[in-house]
MIMAR-777326 format. One line per field, with one value per residue (C-alpha): x, y, z; residue in one letter; residue number from 1. Coordinates in steps of 0.5 Angstrom, whole numbers, plus 500, padded with zeros to 3 digits. Layout:
BEGIN
u: X, ... .
v: Y, ... .
w: Z, ... .
rest: A, ... .
nr: NUM, ... .
//
This chain:
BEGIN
u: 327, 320, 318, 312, 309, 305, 302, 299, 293, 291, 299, 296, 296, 294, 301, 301, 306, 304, 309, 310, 314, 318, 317, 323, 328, 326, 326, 321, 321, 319, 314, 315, 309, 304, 298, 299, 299, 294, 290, 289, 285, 280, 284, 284, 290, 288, 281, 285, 286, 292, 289, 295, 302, 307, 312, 318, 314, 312, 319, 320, 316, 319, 327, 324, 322, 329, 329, 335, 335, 334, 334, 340, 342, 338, 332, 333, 330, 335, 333, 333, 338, 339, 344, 351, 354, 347, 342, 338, 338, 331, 330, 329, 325, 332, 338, 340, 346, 348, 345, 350, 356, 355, 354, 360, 364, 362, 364, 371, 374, 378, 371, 367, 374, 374, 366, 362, 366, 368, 360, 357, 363, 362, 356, 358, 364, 362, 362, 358, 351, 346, 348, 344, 350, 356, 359, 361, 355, 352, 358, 357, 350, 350, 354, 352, 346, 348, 354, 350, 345, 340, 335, 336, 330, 326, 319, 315, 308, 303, 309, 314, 320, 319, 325, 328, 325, 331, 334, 334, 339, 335, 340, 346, 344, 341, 349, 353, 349, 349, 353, 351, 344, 345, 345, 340, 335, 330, 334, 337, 345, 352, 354, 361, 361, 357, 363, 367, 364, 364, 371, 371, 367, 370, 377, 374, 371, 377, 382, 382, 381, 388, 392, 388, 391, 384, 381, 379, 379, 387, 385, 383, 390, 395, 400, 400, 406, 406, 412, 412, 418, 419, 420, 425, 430, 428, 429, 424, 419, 417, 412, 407, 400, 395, 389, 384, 380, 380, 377, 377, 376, 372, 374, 367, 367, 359, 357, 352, 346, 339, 332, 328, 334, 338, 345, 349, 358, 364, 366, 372, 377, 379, 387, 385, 382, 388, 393, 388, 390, 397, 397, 402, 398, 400, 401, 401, 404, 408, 413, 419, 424, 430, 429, 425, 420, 414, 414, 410, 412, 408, 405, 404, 401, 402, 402, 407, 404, 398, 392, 389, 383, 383, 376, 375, 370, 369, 367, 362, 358, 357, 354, 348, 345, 349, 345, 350, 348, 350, 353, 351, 359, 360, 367, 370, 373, 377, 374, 381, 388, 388, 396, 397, 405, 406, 402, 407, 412, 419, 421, 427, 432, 438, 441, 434, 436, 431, 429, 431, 427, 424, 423, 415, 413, 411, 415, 414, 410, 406, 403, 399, 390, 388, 383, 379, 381, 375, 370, 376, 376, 368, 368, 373, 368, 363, 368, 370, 377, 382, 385, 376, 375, 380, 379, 372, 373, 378, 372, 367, 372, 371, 363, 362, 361, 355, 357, 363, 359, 354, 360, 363, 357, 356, 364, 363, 364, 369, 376, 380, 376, 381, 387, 391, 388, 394, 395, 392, 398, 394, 392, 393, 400, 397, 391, 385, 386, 378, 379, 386, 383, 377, 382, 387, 381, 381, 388, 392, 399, 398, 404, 400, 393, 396, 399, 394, 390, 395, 394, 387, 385, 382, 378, 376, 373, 378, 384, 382, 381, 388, 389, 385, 388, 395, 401, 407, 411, 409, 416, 419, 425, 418, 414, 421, 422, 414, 415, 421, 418, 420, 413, 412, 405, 406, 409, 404, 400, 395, 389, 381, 375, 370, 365, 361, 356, 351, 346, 340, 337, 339, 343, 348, 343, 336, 335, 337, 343, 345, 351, 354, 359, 364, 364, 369, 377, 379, 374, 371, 368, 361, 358, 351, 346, 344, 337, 336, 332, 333, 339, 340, 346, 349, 353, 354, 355, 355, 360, 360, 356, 358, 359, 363, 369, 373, 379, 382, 390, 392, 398 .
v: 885, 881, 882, 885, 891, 894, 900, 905, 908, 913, 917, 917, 923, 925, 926, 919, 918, 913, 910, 903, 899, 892, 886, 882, 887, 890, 898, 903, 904, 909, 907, 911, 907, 907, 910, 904, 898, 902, 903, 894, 894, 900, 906, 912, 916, 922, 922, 920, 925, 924, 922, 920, 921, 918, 914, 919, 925, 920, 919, 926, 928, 922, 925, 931, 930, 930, 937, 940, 946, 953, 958, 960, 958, 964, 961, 967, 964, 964, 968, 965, 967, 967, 969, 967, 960, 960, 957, 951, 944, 941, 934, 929, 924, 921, 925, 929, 925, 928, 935, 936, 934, 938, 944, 943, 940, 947, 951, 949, 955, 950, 946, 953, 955, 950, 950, 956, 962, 957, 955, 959, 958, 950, 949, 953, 948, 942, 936, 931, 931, 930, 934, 930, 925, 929, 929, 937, 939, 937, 939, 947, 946, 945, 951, 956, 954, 955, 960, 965, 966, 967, 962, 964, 968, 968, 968, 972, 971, 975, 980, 975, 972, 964, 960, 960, 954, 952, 948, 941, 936, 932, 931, 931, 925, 922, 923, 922, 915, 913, 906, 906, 902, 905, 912, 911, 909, 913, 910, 913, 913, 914, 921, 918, 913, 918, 923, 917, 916, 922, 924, 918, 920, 928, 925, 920, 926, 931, 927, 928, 935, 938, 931, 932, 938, 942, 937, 940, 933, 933, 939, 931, 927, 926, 920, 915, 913, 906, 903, 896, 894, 887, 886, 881, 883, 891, 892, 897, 898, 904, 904, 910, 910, 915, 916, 923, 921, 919, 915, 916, 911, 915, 911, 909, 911, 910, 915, 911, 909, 912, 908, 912, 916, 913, 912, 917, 917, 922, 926, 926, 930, 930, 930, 923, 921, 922, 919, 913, 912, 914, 909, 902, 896, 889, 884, 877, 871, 877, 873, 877, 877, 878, 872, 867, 866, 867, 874, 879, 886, 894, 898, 905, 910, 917, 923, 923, 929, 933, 936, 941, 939, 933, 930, 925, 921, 919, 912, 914, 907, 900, 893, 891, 884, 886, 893, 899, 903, 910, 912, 919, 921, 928, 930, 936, 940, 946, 953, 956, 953, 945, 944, 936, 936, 931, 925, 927, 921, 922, 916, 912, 915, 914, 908, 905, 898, 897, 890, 887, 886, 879, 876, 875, 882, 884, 890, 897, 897, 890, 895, 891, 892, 898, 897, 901, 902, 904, 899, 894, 897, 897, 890, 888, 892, 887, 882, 879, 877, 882, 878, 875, 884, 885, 879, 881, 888, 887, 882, 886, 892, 897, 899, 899, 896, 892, 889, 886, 884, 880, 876, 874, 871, 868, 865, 863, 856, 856, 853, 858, 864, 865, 865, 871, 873, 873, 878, 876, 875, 877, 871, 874, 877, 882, 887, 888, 893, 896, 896, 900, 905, 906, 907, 912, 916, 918, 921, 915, 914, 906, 902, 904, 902, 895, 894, 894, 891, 885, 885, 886, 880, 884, 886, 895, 897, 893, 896, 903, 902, 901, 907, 912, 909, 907, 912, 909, 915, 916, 913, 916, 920, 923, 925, 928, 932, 934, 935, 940, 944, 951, 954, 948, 947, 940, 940, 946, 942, 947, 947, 950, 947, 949, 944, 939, 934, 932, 927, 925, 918, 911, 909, 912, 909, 913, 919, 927, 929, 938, 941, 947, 951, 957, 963, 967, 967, 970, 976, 976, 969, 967, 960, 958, 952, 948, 944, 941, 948, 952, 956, 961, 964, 960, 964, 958, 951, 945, 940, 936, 931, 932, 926, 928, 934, 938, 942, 947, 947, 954, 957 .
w: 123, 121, 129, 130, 134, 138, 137, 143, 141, 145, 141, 135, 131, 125, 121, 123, 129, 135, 140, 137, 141, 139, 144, 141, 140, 148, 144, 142, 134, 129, 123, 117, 114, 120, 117, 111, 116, 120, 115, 115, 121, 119, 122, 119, 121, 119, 124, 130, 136, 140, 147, 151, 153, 149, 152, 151, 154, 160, 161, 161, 165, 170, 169, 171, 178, 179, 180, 182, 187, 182, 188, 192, 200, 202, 197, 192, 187, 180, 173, 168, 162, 155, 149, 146, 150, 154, 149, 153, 149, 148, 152, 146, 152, 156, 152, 158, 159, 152, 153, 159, 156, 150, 155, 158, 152, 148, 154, 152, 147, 143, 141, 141, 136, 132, 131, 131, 127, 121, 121, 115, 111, 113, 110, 104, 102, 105, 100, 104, 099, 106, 111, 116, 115, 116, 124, 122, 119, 125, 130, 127, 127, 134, 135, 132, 135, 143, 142, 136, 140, 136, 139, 146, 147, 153, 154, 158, 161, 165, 166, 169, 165, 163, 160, 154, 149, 147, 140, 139, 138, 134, 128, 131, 136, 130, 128, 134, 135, 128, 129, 137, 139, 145, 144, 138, 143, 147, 153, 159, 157, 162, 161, 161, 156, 152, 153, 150, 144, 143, 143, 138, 133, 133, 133, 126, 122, 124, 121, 115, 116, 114, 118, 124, 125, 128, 131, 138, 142, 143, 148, 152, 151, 156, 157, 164, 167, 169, 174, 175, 181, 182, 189, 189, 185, 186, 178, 175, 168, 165, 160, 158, 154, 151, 155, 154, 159, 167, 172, 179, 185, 191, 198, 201, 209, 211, 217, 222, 220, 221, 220, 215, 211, 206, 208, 208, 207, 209, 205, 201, 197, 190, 193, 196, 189, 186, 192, 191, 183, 184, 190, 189, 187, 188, 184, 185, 181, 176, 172, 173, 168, 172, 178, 173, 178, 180, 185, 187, 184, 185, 180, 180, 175, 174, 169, 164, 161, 163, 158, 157, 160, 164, 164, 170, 171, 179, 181, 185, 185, 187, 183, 187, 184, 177, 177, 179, 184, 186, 192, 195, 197, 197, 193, 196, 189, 191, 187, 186, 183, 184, 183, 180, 180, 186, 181, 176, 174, 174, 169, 171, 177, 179, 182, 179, 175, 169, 168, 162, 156, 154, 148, 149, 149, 143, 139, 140, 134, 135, 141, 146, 144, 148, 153, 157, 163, 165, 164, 167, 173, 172, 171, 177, 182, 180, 182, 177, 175, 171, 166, 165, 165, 160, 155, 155, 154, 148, 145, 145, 142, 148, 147, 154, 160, 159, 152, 156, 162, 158, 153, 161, 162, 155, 156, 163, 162, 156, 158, 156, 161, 165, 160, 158, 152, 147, 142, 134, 130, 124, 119, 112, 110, 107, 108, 106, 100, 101, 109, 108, 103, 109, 114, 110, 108, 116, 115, 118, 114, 109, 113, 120, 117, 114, 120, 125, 120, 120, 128, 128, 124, 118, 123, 121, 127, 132, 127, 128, 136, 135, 131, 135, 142, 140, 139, 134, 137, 145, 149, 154, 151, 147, 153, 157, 150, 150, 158, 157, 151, 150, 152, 158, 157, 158, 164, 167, 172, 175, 174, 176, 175, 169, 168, 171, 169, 176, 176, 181, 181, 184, 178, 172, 167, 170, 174, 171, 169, 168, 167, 171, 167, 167, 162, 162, 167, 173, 176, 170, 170, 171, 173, 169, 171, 164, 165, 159, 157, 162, 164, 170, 173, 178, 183, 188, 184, 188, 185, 191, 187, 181, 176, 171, 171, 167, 169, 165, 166, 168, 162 .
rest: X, X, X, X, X, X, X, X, X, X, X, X, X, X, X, X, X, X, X, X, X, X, X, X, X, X, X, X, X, X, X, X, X, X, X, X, X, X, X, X, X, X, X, X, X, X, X, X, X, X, X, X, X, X, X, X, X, X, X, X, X, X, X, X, X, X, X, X, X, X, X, X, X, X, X, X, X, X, X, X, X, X, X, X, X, X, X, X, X, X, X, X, X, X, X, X, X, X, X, X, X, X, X, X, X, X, X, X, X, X, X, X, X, X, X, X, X, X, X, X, X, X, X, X, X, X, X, X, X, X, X, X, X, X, X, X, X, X, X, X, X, X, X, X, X, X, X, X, X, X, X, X, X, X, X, X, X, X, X, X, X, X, X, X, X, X, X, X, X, X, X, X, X, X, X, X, X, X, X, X, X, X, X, X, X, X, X, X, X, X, X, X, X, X, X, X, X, X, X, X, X, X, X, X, X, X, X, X, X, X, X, X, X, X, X, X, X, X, X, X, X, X, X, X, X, X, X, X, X, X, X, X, X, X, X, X, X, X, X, X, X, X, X, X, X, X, X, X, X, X, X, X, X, X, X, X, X, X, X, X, X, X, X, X, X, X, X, X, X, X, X, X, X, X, X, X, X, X, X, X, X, X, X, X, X, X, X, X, X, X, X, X, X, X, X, X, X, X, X, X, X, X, X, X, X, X, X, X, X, X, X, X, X, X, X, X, X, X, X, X, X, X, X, X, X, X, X, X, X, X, X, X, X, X, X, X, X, X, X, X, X, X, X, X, X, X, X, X, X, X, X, X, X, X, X, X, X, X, X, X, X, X, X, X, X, X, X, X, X, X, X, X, X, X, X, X, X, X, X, X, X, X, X, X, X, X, X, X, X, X, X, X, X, X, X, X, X, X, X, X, X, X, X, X, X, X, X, X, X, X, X, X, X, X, X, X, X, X, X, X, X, X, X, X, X, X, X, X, X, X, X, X, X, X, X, X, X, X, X, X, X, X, X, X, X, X, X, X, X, X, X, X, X, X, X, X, X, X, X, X, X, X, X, X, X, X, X, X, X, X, X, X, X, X, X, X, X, X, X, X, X, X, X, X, X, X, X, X, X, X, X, X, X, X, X, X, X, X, X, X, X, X, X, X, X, X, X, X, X, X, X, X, X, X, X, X, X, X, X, X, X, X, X, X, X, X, X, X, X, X, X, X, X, X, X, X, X, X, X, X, X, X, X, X, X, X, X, X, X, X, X, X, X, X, X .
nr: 1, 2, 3, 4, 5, 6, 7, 8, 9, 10, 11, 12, 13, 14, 15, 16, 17, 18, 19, 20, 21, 22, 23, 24, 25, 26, 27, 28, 29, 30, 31, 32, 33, 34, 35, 36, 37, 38, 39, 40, 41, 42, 43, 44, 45, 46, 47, 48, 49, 50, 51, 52, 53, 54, 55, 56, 57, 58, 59, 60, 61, 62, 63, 64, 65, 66, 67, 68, 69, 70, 71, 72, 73, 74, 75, 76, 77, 78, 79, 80, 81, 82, 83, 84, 85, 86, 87, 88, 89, 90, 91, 92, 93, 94, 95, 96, 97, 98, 99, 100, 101, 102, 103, 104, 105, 106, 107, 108, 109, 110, 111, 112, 113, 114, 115, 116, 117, 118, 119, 120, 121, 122, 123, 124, 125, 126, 127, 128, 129, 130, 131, 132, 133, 134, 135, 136, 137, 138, 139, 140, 141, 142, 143, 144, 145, 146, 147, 148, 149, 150, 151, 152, 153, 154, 155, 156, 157, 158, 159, 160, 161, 162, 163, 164, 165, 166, 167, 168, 169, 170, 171, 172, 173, 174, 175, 176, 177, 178, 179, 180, 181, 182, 183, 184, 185, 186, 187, 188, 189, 190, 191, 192, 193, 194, 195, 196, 197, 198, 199, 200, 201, 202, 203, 204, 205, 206, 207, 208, 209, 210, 211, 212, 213, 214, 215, 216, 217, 218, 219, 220, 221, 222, 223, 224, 225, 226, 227, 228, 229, 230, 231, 232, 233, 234, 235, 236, 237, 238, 239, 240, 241, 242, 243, 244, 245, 246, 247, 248, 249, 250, 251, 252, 253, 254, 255, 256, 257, 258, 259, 260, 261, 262, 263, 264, 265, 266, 267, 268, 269, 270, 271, 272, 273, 274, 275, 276, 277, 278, 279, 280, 281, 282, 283, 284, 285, 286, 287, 288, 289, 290, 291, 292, 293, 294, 295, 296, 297, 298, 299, 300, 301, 302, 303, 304, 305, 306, 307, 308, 309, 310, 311, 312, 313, 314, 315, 316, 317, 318, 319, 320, 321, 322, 323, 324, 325, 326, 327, 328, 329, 330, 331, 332, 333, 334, 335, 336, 337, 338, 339, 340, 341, 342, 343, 344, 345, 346, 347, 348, 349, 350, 351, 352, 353, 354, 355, 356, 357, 358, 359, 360, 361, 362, 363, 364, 365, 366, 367, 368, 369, 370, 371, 372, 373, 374, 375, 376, 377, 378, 379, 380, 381, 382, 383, 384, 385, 386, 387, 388, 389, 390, 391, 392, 393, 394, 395, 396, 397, 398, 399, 400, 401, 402, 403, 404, 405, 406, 407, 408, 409, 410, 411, 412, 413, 414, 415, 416, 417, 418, 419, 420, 421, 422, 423, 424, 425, 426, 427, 428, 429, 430, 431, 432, 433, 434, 435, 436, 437, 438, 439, 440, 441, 442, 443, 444, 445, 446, 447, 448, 449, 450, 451, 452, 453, 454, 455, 456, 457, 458, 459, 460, 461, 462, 463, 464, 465, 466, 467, 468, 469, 470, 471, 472, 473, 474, 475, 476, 477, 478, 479, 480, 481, 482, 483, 484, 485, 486, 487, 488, 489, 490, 491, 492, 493, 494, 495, 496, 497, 498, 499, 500, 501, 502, 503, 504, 505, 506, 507, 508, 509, 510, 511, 512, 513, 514, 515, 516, 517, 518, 519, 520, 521, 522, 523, 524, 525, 526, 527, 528, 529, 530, 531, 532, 533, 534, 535, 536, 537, 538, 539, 540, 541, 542, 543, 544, 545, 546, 547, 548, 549, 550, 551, 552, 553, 554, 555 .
//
């Protein structure tokens, strides 16, 4: 970049590291040539002795502050454990957003499955020439490290037994992050937009593996429901969308207010959760194509499908000045069978009248850019207008809520702020041939790539948003046909709780985040307790304050 940097002195160290940290760009950064530059001002790097912490292990050791409770409710102190799927990961300085989701990610069968028995035979046959740039080099590595157990190894010191080291996520953080400048920094992250990102990136390096046809993220896919009533003329709507992962609103029902002690909520049960999703929503203004007026219409959403892991994610926090804050809101999760049937859609019902189609929707092919609604839903707490949340977001090519907000900001006074942001038309009639070859090289079919191509303006990372979000073949006649396939996993709607990510601190961006997750089915199963390094057996998991949750479908 040309900008210079400071150097902390004190973290110098003979190898030739230092903390060196860019003012202009608000980031730490790494010098590969610091005894070179160093050398300038009469510093010798090879006579220095590091006297000082560095920033990574100052913000470690702050995170760690945030201790979660290791003993029971008697107070029994929990024992460290260790050996295959018990393998702590090393905080790397702010990565345990990524350590936890991993934990629980791997703690998946089809991800341990998928990863862990082929390994040794990946890294014979892989064809990538550095190892350290190939996503499934990686993705083995980093199973064989938590599931052979060969590196789970506890210590022991004067007779008592100490925790295991752990292994580094260093490569594939390094990986993973690549094209991310968040998760590339040293900065704390959201565990939930890292989970998204992640599930992009497996999903890219998978599908041109024998047509996608291993790649373990479709354990998260499922299809929504929408049904939209005009409440004038009573006619109805059906649509459905691809989703892998869920975001639940929370109701925030404050207790009484004590001087001294942070405020304090009733708790809620996840049932309510869903009632809020599945919950009618009212629109105002709605064109309707029937009445050919302005009129207000009700919109629901419901499963259409259920995955075999729902990932859901539960809004637990409020904007205060811009910044999110959370909401210590105790979420009461069954330990047993959780049966979702009742938020099952039901499609289009006898007596019900479809409102017709109208010229200005787009095709079924020239499907709608997809947005996430996550970050929508984010971005409309903050107060801002949906259709501003939506354009921004589309924008930005869904990188998150923090990129969407600072485009808002940026476009306040544009005219067209509040205009419905109009799908691109696509301004060349024919594709760009190397964008094509790059895209088909992930597995997708030529005319598809050539089409979203066309759609997204030539762009290659909007067109592949497309690729990965949307479905040529997702109608209502395909779910009823997955809804009623011959084995009905696709219509199995109970579940139990296998995992969880929590996290302690005032925001989602700062604090601590763990992992608890669930060995093994029935009788025989066992929950574990992930601190970075540390894992100990925990027979009580509290899930109340969990941020992120994974449920596996019973079938």
């Amino acid at each position: 970049t040309g900008h210079r940097v400071s150097v902390k002195l004190g973290t110098i160290t003979p190898e030739g590291t230092a903390d060196a940290y860019c003012y202009a760009c608000d980031d730490n950064k790494l010098n590969p040539h610091l005894a070179q530059h160093l050398q300038v001002f009469g510093i010798n790097v090879a006579a220095q002795q590091k006297t000082e912490k560095s920033i990574a292990e100052l913000q470690l050791e702050h995170n760690l502050k945030f201790d979660f409770s290791m003993t029971t409710a008697d107070g029994t102190q929990l024992q460290p454990v260790a050996g295959p799927g018990l393998t702590g990961l090393r905080n790397l300085g702010n990565s345990c957003y990524l350590a936890s989701v991993m934990q629980c990610v791997f703690g998946i069968d089809r991800f341990r499955d998928r990863y862990f028995p082929s390994a040794a035979d990946h890294f014979l046959t892989c064809s990538q020439l550095h190892p350290a740039k190939c996503m499934l080099c990686q993705l083995h590595k980093l199973a064989n490290g938590l599931w052979s157990g060969r590196y789970a190894v506890l210590e022991t010191e004067d007779g008592k037994t100490r925790h295991q080291h752990g292994i580094s996520p260093a490569h594939f953080k390094a990986m993973v992050a690549r094209d991310h400048p968040e998760f590339a920094s040293m900065r704390q992250q959201d565990a939930f937009e890292f989970l998204q990102h992640l599930n992009k990136q497996v999903d890219i390096a998978e599908r041109p593996v024998e047509g996608g046809a291993l790649n373990p993220t479709s354990v998260f896919d499922f299809t929504t429901e929408e049904r939209l009533q005009c409440t004038k003329c009573c006619r109805v709507r059906y649509t459905t969308q691809k989703s892998s992962l869920l975001s639940l609103p929370v109701a925030k029902r404050p207790l009484a207010a004590v001087e001294g002690v942070p405020q304090e909520f009733e708790p809620v049960q996840l049932a309510e959760c869903f009632d809020m999703m599945t919950a009618d929503e009212t629109v105002d203004g709605y064109m309707c194509p029937s009445c050919e007026q302005p009129t207000t219409a009700k919109k629901s959403t419901h499963f259409a499908t259920f995955p075999k892991v729902l990932a859901v994610q539960v809004r637990r926090f409020e904007f205060v000045n811009w910044v999110p804050q959370k909401l210590e809101i105790p979420v009461q999760v069954p330990q047993g069978p959780i049966e979702l049937g009742a938020y099952r859609g039901q499609g289009l019902q006898l007596g019900e009248e479809a409102l017709p189609e109208t010229d200005d929707q787009p095709p079924t092919d020239e499907q709608p850019e997809p947005v996430d609604e996550s970050v929508v839903a984010l971005l409309e707490s903050m107060g801002f207008p949906r259709v501003r949340c939506v354009k921004a977001v589309k924008k930005t090519g869904n990188t998150g809520a923090e990129p969407a907000m600072n485009w808002i900001f940026e476009h306040m006074d544009d005219a067209d702020i509040d205009a419905p942001d109009s799908e691109p038309q696509g301004t060349a009639a024919v594709a760009d041939p190397a964008a094509v070859e790059q895209l088909m090289a992930m597995g997708f079919p030529q005319a598809r790539v050539e089409r979203e191509l066309l759609q997204s303006d030539g762009d290659a990372n909007r067109a592949l948003d497309r690729l990965l979000n949307l479905s040529d073949d997702v109608t209502m006649d395909n779910v009823a046909a997955a809804t009623d396939s011959k084995d009905g996993s696709a219509s199995c709607s109970q579940y139990e709780l296998t995992g969880f990510v929590s996290h302690k601190g005032s925001s989602v961006h700062c604090g601590h985040y763990v992992a608890t997750v669930r060995h093994g089915l029935g009788t025989d199963s066992a929950w574990f307790f992930f601190n970075d390094a540390r894992v100990v057996a925990q027979p009580e998991p509290q899930s109340e304050q969990a941020y992120v949750y994974f449920f596996t479908r019973n079938d």
